[in-house]
N, C-alpha and C positions, 0 to 999 in steps of 0.2 A: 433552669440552666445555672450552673456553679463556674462562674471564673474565676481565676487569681491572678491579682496585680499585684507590680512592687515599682515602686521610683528607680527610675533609669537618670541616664544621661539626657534624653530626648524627650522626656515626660512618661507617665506608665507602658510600661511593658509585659504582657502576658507572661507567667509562667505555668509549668505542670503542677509544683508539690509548695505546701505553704509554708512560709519560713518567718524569721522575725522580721518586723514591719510591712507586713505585706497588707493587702487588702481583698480577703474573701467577698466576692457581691454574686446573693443568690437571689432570681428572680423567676418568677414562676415555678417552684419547684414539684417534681416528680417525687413518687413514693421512695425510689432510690436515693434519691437527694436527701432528701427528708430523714427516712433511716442513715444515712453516712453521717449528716450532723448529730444525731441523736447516739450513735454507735461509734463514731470514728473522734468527734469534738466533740463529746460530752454534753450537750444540749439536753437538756430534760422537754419532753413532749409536751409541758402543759404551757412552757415556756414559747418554745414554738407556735402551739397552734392559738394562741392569744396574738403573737406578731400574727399571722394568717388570717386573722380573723378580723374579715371587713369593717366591722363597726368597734374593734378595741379603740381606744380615746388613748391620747401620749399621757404619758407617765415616764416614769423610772425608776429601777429595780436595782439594787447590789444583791449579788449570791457568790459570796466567798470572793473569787482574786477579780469576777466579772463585773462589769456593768451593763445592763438593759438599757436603752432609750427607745424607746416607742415614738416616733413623728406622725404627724398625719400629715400628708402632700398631697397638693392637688394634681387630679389628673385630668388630660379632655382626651375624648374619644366621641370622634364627629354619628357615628351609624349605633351609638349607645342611647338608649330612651331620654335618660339626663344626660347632653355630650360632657357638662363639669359635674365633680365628682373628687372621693377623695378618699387614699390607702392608708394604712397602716405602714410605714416602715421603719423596720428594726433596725438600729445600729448596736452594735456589740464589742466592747470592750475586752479581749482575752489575750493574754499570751504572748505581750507583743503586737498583738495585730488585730487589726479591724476589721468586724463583718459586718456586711448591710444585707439586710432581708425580707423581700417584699413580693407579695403576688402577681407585681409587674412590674417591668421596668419604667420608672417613670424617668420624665423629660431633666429632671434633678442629677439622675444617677447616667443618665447620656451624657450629659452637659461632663459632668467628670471625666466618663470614662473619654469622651474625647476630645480632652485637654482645651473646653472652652474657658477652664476655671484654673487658673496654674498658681493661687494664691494658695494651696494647701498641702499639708506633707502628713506622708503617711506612718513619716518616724514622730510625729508630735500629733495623737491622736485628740487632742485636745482640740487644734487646728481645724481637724478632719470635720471633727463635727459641730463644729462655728459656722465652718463652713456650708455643710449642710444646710443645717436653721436659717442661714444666711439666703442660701438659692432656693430654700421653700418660703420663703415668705415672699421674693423676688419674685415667683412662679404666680404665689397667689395674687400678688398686685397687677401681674401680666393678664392673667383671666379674668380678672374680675374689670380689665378695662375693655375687655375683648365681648364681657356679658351687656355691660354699659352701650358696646357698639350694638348688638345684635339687638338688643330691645331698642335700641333708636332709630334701626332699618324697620322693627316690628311694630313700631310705634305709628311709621308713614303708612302703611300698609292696612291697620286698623284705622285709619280715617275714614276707609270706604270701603271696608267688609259688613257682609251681611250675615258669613259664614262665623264656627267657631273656631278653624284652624290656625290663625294669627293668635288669641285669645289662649289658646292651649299651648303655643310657643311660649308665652310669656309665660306661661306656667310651669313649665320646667327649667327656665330660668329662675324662677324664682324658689324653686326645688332647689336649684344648685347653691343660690346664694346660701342656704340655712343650711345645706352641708355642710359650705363654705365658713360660716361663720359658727355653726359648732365645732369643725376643725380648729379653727384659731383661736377659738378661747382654751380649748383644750391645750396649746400648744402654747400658748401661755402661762397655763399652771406649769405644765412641765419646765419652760427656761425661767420662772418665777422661780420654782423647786433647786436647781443648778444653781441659781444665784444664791439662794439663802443657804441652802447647803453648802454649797463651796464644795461640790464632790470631787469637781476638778481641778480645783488649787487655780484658780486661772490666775495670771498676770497683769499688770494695768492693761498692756495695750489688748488682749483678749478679753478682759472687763468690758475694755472702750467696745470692740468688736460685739458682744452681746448684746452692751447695750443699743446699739445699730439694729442687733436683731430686732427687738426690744419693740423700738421705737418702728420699725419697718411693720411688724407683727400687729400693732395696735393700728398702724393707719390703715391698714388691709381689713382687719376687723372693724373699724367706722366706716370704713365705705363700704362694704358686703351692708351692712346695715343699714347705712345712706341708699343703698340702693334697693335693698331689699323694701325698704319701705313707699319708696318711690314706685317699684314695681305695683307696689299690692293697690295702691292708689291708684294708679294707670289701670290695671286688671277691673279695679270696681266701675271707673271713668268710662270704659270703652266697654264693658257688659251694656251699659246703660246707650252709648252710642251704637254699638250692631244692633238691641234693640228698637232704637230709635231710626233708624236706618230701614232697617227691614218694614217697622210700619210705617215710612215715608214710600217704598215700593208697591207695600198693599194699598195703599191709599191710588197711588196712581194706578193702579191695577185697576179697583174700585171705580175709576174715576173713568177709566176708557171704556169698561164694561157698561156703563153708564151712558156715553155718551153712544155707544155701539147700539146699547137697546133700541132706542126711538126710531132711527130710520128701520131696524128690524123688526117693531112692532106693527108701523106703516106697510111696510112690506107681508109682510103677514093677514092683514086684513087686506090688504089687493090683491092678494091669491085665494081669497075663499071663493066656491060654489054659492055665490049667493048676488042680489041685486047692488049694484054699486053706485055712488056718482060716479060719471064722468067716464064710467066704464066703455061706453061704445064712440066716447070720442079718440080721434087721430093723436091729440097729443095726452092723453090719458100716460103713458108710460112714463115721457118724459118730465108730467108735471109730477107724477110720482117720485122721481127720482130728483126734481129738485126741491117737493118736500121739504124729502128727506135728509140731502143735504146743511138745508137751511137749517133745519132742528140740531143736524148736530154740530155747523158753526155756534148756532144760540148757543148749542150744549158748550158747546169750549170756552165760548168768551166766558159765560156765567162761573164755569170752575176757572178758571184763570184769574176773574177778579176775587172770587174764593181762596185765590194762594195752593191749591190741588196741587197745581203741577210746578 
């Protein structure tokens, strides 16, 4: 889908056709979409399907009056195999005006389009995408505290699993974390790049503002790490606890089949075809059955001082 905004009096305003300062945001685009950037604004296709493509790493390009930025931003999506996860998106520099271009809208480019973020102007693209940088790093500090919770409900839960499915949760968290944390180093090179290049001529108080990025972007990437390593350590801890668990079950499993066998062995020999004691007395049945009983209290107390159960 292709919108176009421009700075109103009330915050952005949709229009139909693009003009100077405007802001193009294309998200999931169609074959049509796709040819109109390519045929109508001049996009070259190999430039395109690099932004499109899932696994491109941020960088940045100049080609003649443009500029490329490639981001990578994190995304969740709860019924996704990893619900965290993370895009490529293109900002663009042309014309006067700004495009962002992404295979989905992610929670960065909502947040804009409706007006949670009013600290940026679409006439000072410089701003635009400070901004940006600004709410992808803010995004990935929000997830990664949101990963922290979810392995720590996963964590109670694997105390007293015998299954793998707890075990396998944490495992796509920890899939997400090294997403996570190759997004951010990538996206560090890239506003490392802006800086030493100076491609934007930024100003002090936009220096100050990057380096906020900066600083936001690296504690995001030592906790994805902090955490990630914590995960993998918990993962190895609690392999060893559902194993350990499970043969705390066989055991007692063991332990009742056990104690079940003796009066069913007694019973067993008082059902054969054959000569017996005590057979043609009156309380024959009964002394059978307290036996049996007897044998399998001995049987309990004897595993109970054993620690079995």
């Amino acid at each position: 889908m292709m919108t176009i905004w421009r700075q109103g009096g009330k915050g952005l305003e949709s229009v139909e056709k693009a003009r100077a300062h405007c802001w193009i945001n294309v998200s999931q685009p169609n074959n049509y979409e796709i040819s109109c950037l390519i045929n109508e604004y001049g996009f070259e296709a190999d430039m395109l399907s690099d932004i499109l493509d899932t696994d491109e790493q941020s960088r940045v390009e100049k080609d003649g009056g443009r500029i490329f930025f490639i981001v990578r931003v994190p995304v969740f999506q709860e019924d996704r195999e990893t619900p965290y996860y993370t895009l490529p998106l293109g900002v663009v520099f042309f014309d006067d005006m700004v495009m962002t271009i992404c295979l989905q809208e992610s929670e960065v480019i909502r947040d804009m389009l409706g007006g949670k973020i009013r600290h940026f102007s679409l006439e000072n693209r410089k701003s635009f995408l400070l901004t940006v940088l600004s709410r992808v790093a803010f995004y990935f500090l929000r997830y990664l505290k949101d990963i922290n919770h979810r392995s720590g409900q996963t964590e109670k839960e694997l105390q007293k699993a015998v299954r793998n499915n707890e075990l396998i949760q944490l495992l796509t968290l920890e899939k997400s974390l090294v997403f996570f944390t190759t997004s951010l180093k990538s996206n560090e090179f890239l506003i490392d790049k802006i800086r030493k290049l100076n491609l934007l001529s930024l100003s002090e108080e936009e220096s100050d503002l990057i380096d906020d990025v900066v600083t936001e972007n690296r504690q995001a990437r030592e906790m994805a790490n902090i955490y990630s390593d914590i995960l993998s350590g918990m993962m190895d801890a609690f392999a060893s606890v559902i194993s350990n668990n499970l043969n705390v079950v066989m055991k007692q499993l063991a332990s009742i089949s056990l104690i079940l066998m003796l009066p069913t062995l007694i019973a067993s020999i008082y059902g054969m075809n054959v000569s017996l004691p005590f057979q043609h007395s009156p309380a024959a049945f009964v002394g059978t059955l307290a036996v049996s009983g007897a044998l399998a209290v001995v049987s309990i107390i004897v595993f109970r001082r054993k620690r079995f159960f």
